[in-house]
VOPAGU-2260 file (C-alpha; in pm, 1 decimal, decimal comma):
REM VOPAGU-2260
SITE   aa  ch    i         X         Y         Z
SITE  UNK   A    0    5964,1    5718,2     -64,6
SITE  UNK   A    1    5997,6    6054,7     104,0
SITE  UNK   A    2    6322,8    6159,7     128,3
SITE  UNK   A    3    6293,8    6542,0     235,3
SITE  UNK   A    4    6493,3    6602,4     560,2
SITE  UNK   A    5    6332,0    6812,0     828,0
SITE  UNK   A    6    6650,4    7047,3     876,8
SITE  UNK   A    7    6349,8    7231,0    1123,7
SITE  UNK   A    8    6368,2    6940,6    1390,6
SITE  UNK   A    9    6680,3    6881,1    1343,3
SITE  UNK   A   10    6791,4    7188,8    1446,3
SITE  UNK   A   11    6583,2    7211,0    1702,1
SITE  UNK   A   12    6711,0    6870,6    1796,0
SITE  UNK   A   13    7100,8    6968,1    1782,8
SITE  UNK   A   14    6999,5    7291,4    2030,1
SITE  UNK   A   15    6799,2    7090,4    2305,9
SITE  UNK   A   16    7067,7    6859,8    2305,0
SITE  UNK   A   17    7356,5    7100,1    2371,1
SITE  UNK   A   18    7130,9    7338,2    2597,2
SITE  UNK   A   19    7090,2    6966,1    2826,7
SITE  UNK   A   20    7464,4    6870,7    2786,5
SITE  UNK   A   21    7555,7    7241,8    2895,9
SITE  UNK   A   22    7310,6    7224,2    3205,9
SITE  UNK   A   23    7467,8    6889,2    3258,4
SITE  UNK   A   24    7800,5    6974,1    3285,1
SITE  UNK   A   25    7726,4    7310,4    3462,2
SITE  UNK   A   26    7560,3    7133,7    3737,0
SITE  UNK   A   27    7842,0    6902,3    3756,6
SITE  UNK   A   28    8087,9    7124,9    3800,3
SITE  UNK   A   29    7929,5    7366,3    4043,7
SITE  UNK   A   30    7728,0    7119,9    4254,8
SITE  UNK   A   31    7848,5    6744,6    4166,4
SITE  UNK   A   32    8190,1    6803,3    4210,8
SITE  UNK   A   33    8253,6    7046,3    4471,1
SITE  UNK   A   34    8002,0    6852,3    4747,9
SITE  UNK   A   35    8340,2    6622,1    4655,2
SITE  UNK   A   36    8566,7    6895,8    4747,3
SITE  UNK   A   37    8411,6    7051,5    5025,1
SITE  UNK   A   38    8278,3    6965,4    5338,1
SITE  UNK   A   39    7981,9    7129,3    5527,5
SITE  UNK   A   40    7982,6    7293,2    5853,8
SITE  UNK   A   41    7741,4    7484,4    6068,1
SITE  UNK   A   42    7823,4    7739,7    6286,6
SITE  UNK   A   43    7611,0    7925,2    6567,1
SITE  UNK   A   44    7687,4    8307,3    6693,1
SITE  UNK   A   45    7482,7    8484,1    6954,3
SITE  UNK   A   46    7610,3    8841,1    6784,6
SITE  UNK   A   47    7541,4    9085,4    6480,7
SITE  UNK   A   48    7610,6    8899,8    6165,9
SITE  UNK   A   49    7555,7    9226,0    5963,7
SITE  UNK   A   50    7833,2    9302,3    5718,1
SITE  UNK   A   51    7857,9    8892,0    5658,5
SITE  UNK   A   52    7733,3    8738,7    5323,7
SITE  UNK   A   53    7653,7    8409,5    5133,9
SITE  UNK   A   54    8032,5    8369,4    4946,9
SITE  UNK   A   55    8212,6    8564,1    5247,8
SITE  UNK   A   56    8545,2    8350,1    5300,4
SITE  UNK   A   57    8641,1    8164,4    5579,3
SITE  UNK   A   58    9026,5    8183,2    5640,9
SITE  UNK   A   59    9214,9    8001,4    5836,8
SITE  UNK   A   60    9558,7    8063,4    5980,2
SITE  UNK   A   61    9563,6    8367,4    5727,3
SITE  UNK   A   62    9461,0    8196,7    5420,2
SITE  UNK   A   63    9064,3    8121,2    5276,7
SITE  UNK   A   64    8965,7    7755,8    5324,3
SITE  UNK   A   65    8571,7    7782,2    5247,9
SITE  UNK   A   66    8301,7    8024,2    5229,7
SITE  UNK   A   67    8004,1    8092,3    5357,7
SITE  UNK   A   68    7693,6    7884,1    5178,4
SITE  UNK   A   69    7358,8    7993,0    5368,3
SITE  UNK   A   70    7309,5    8237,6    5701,2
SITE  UNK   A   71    6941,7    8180,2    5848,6
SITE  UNK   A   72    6793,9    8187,6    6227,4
SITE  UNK   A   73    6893,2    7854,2    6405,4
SITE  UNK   A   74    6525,3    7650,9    6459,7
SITE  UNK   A   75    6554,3    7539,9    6810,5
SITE  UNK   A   76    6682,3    7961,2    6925,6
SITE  UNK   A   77    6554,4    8225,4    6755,7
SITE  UNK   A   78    6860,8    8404,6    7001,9
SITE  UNK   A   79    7105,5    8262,9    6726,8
SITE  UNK   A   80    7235,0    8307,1    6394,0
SITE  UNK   A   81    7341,0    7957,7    6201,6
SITE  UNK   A   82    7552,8    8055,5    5931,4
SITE  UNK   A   83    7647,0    7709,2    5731,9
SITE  UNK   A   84    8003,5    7705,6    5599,5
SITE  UNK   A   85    8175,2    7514,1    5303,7
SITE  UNK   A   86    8514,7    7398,7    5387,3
SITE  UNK   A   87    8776,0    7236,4    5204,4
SITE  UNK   A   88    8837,7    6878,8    5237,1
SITE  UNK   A   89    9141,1    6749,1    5401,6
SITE  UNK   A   90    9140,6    7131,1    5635,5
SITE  UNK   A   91    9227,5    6995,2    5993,3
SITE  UNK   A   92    8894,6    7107,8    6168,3
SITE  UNK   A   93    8976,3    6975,4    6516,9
SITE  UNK   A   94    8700,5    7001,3    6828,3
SITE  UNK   A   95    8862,8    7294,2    7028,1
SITE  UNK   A   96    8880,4    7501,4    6649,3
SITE  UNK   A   97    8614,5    7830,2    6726,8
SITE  UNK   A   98    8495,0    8081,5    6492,0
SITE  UNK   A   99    8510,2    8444,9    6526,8
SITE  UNK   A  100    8394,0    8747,5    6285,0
SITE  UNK   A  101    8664,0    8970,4    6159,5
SITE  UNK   A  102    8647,5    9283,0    5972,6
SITE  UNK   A  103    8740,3    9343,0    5586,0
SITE  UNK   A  104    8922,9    9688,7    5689,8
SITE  UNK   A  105    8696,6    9975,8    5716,7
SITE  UNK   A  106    8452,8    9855,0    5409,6
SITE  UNK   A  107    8232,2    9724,0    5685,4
SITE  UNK   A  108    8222,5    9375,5    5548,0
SITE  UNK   A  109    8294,8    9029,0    5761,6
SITE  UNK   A  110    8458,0    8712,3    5704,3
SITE  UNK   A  111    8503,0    8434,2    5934,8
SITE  UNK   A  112    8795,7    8291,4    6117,5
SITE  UNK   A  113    8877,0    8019,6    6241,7
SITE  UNK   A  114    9125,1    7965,0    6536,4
SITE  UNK   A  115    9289,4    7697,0    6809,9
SITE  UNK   A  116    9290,4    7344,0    6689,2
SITE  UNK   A  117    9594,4    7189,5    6890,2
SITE  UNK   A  118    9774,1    6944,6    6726,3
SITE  UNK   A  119    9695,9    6665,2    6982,3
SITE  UNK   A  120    9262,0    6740,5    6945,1
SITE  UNK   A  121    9067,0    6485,1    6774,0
SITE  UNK   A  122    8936,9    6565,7    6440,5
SITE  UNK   A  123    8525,1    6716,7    6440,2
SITE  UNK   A  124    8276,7    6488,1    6370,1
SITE  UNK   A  125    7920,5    6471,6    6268,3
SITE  UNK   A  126    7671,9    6454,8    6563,4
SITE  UNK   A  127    7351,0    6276,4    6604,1
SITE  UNK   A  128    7193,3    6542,2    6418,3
SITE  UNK   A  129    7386,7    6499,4    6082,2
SITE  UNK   A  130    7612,3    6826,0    6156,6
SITE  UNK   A  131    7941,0    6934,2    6232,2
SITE  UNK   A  132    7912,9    7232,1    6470,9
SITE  UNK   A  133    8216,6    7458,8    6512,6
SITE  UNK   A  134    8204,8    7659,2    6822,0
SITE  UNK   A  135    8160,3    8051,2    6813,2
SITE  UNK   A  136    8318,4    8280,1    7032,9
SITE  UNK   A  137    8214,9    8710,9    7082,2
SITE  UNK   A  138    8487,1    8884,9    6861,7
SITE  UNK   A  139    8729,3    9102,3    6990,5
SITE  UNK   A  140    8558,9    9441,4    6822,8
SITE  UNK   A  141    8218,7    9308,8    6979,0
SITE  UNK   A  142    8377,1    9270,3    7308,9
SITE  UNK   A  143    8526,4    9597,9    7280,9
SITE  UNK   A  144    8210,1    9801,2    7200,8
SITE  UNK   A  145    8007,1    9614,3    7478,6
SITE  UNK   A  146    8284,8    9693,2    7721,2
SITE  UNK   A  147    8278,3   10076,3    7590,6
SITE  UNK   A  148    7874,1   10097,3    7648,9
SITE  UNK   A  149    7923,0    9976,2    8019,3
SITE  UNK   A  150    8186,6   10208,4    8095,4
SITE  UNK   A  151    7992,3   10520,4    7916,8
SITE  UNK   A  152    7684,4   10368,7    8133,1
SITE  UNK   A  153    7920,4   10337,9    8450,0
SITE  UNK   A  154    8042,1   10744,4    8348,3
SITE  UNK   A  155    7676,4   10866,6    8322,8
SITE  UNK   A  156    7608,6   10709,7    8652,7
SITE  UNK   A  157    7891,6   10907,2    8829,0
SITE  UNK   A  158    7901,0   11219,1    8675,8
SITE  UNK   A  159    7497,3   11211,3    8757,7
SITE  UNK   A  160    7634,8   11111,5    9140,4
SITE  UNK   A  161    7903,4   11424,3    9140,1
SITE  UNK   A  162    7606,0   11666,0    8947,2
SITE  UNK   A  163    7390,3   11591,0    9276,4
SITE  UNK   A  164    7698,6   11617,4    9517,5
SITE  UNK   A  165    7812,5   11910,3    9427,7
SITE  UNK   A  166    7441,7   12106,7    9395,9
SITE  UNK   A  167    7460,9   12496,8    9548,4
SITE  UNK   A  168    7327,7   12361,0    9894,9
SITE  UNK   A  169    7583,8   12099,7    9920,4
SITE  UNK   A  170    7893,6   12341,7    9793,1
SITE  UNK   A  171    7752,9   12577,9   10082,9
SITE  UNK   A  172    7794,5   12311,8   10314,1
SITE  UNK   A  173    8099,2   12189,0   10181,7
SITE  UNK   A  174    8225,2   12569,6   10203,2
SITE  UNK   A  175    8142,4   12596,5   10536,9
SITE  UNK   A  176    8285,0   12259,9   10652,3
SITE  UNK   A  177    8631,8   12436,0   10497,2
SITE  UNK   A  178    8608,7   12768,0   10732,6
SITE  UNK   A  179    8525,0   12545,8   11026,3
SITE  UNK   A  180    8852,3   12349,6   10972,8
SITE  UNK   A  181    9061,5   12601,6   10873,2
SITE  UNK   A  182    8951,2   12797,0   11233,1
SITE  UNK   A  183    9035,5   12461,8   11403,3
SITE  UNK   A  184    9347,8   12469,9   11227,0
SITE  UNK   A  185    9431,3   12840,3   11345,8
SITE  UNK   A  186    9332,1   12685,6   11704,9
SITE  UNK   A  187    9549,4   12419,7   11730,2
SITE  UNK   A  188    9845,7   12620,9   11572,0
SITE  UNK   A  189    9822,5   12917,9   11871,6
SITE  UNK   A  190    9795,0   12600,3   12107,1
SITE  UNK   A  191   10083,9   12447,3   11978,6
SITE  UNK   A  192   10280,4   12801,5   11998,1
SITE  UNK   A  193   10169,3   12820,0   12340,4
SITE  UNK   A  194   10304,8   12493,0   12431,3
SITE  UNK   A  195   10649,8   12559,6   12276,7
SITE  UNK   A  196   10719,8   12957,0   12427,3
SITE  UNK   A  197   10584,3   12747,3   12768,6
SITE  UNK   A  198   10790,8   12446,3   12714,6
SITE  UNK   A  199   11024,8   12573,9   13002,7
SITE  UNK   A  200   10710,0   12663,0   13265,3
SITE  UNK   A  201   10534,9   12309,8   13176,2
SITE  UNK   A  202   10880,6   12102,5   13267,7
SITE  UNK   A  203   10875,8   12263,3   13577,6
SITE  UNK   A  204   10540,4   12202,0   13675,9
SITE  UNK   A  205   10555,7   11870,6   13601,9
SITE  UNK   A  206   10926,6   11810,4   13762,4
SITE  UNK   A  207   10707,6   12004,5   14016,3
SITE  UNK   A  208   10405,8   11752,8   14018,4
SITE  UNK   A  209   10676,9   11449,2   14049,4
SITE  UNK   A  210   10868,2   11587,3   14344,8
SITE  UNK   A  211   10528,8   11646,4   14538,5
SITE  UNK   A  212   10396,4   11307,8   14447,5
SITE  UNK   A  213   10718,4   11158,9   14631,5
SITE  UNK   A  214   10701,4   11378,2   14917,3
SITE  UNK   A  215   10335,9   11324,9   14947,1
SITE  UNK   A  216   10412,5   10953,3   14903,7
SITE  UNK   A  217   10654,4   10905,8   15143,6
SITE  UNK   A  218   10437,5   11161,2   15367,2
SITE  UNK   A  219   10162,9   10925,3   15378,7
SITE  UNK   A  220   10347,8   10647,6   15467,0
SITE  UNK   A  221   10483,1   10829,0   15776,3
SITE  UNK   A  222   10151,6   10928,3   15877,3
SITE  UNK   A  223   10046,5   10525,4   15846,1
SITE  UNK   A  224   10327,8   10471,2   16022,2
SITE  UNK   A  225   10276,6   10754,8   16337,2
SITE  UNK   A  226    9912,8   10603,7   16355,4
SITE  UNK   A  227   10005,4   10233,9   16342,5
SITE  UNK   A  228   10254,9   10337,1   16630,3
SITE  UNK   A  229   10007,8   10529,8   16831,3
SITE  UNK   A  230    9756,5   10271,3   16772,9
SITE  UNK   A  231   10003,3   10015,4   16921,0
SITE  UNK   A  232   10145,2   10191,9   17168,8
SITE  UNK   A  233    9750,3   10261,0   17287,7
SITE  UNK   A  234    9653,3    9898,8   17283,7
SITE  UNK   A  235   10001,6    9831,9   17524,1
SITE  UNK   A  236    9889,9   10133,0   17721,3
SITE  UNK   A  237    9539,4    9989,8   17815,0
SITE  UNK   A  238    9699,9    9632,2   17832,1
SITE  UNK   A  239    9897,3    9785,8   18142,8
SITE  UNK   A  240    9666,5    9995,0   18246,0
SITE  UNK   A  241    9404,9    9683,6   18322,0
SITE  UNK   A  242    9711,0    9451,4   18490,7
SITE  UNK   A  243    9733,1    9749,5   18692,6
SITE  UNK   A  244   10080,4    9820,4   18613,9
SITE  UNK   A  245   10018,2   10202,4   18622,3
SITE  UNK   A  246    9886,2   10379,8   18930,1
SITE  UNK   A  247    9677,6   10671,6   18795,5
SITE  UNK   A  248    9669,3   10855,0   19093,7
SITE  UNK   A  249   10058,2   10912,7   19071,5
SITE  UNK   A  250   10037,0   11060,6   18732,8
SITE  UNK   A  251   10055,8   11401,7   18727,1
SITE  UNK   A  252    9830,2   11639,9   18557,9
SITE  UNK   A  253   10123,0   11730,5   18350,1
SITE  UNK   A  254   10168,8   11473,2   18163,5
SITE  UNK   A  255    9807,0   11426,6   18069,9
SITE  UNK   A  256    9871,8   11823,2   17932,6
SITE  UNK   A  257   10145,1   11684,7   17725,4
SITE  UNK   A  258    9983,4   11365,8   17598,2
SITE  UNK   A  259    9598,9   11572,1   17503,8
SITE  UNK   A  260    9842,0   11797,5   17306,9
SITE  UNK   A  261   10049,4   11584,1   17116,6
SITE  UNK   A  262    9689,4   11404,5   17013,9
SITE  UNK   A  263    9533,0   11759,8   16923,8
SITE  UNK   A  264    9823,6   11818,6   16710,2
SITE  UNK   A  265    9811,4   11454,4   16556,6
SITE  UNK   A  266    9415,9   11493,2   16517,6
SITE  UNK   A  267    9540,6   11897,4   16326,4
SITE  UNK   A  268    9752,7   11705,0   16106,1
SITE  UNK   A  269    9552,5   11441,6   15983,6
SITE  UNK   A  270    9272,0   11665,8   15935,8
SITE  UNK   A  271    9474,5   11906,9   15683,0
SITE  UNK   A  272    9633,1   11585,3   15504,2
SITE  UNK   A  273    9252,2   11458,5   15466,8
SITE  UNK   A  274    9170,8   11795,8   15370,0
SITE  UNK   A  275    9477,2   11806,7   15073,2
SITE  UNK   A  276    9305,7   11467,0   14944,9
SITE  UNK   A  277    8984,1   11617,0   14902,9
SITE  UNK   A  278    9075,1   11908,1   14742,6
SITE  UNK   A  279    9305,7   11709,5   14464,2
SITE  UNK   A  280    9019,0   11475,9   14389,7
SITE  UNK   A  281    8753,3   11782,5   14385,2
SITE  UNK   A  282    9048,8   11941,3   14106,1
SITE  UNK   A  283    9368,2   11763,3   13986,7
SITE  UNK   A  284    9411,9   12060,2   13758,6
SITE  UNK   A  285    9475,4   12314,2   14057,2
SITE  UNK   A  286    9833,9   12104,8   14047,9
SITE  UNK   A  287    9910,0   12292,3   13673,4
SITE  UNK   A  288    9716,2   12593,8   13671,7
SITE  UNK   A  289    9579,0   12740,0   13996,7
SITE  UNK   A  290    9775,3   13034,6   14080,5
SITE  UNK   A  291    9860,7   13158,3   14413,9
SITE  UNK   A  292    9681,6   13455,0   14504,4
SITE  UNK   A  293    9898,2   13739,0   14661,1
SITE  UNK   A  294    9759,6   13977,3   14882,0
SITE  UNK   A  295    9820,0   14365,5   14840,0
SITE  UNK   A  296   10001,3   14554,4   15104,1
SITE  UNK   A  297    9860,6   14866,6   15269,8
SITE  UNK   A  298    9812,9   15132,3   14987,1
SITE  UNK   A  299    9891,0   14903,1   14677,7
C-alpha cells in the first residue's frame, strides 16, 4: 500500500479552492448584493455629457444617492445620450423628478442631479420596455452659454447694421441733413422774433379784419335789402302802371331825371361792392399785407 501524500496536488488543490471562494465572494459582494441595493435607471439628455463619467454620483437634495453605471448613444436617436444610473433602493424617485448636469467647481467634471418630486406624485415605474426613464432637462450653465452665443450672434448682426449705416457716404448725408435743420431752425427762430416785435401790428390787423367783416356783413345785407325793396317796389310800379293807375303823360321829365339817377348810382354801387368780392377772392392776403401806396407831392 502506497502511502506517499502528493503535498504537489494538494497544494495546488488548497490554492484553486481559495482563488474560487475569493472570486465567489468578490462577485457577491460587488454584483450579487448591490443589484439588491440598488435600483437601475436610465436617463436621456439632448446636451454635452463631456466632463461626466462611469462612477460620477448622482445627488439628490444635496446628498449622493447612486452613480452613474454606463453612458452610451440611445438606439432609437443617435441625437441622445442614455446615461444609465444606479440608485439606491427605497430613494423616492417620483414621475415629475428630472435630471440636470451640474458642475464639480471649476475641475470641469459633472455629476447629476436630481430635482422636483412633489410629495403627492406617484412613485416611477418600469415601462413596457423594462426601464425606468427619468426625465432630463438643459442645465442652467447650458442654457446660459446658448443664450450668450445668440446674443453675441444678435451683437455681430447690429454692429455689422451700424458699420454700413454709418459708411463716409452716409455720415455725408447725415452731415448735411444736420446743416439743413439747423438753417430751418435759424428760419423759424427770426420768424418767431418777427411775430413777437409785430405782436402789436398783427392784433390790429386782425381786430382790423373783424371790424370789416361786420361792416361788410351788415353792408351786404343792406344792399339785399335796397334791391329786394327796389325789386318790389318795381313789380308794384308796373302792377299800377298796367291798371292804369298812373297817367304817363302827367309825369314830368323831372322825375324820370331823378329816378335814372338814383338807378345809375344803385347800378355804381353794386358794381364796386361786386368789384371788392372779386378782388378778396383773387387775394385774401391783400387784407394783412398789401400796403397802401402813397403818392409823392410835387418835388418829393
Amino acid at each position: 500500500m502506497d502511502t506517499k501524500i502528493n503535498f504537489l496536488k494538494i497544494g495546488l488543490f488548497v490554492i484553486a479552492f481559495v482563488t474560487a471562494l475569493l472570486i465567489l465572494i468578490f462577485w457577491l459582494g460587488k454584483y450579487g448584493f448591490e443589484k439588491k441595493k440598488f435600483d437601475e435607471y436610465s436617463i436621456y439628455f439632448k446636451e454635452s455629457v463631456a466632463g461626466l463619467n462611469i462612477g460620477s454620483s448622482i445627488k439628490y437634495k444635496g446628498f449622493d444617492v447612486g452613480t452613474v453605471s454606463e453612458i452610451k448613444f440611445n438606439p432609437n436617436n443617435s441625437e441622445e445620450i442614455q446615461v444609465d444610473v444606479s440608485i439606491k433602493k427605497d430613494t423616492p424617485i417620483k414621475e415629475d423628478n428630472f435630471a440636470v448636469l451640474g458642475n464639480l467647481g471649476i475641475t470641469g467634471l459633472k455629476y447629476i442631479e436630481l430635482k422636483g418630486g412633489s410629495n403627492n406624485s406617484k412613485l416611477l415605474e418600469i415601462n413596457e420596455n423594462g426601464l425606468r426613464i427619468i426625465n432630463s432637462r438643459i442645465s442652467d450653465l447650458t442654457t446660459l452659454v446658448d443664450s450668450t452665443t445668440d446674443i453675441t450672434n444678435e451683437l455681430t448682426i447690429v454692429l455689422s447694421q451700424i458699420k454700413k449705416l454709418l459708411n463716409d457716404e452716409n455720415i455725408k448725408i447725415i452731415s448735411q441733413i444736420l446743416a439743413k435743420t439747423e438753417t430751418s431752425m435759424n428760419n423759424v427762430e427770426q420768424f418767431s422774433s418777427y411775430l413777437v416785435k409785430n405782436e402789436k401790428r398783427i392784433d390790429e390787423v386782425l381786430t382790423n379784419i373783424s371790424t370789416l367783416s361786420k361792416t361788410g356783413t351788415k353792408s351786404f345785407d343792406s344792399i339785399d335789402k335796397s334791391a329786394n325793396t327796389f325789386k318790389e317796389l318795381s313789380n308794384e310800379l308796373l302792377v299800377e302802371v298796367k291798371k292804369g293807375s298812373f297817367d304817363m303823360k302827367d309825369m314830368s321829365k323831372e322825375s324820370f331825371d331823378r329816378l335814372n339817377t338814383l338807378l345809375n348810382s344803385l347800378d355804381v354801387t353794386l358794381s364796386q361792392t361786386q368789384h371788392l368780392i372779386d378782388s378778396l377772392n383773387q387775394s385774401p392776403s391783400d387784407i394783412l399785407f398789401k400796403q397802401k401806396n402813397i403818392k409823392n407831392g410835387p418835388g418829393e
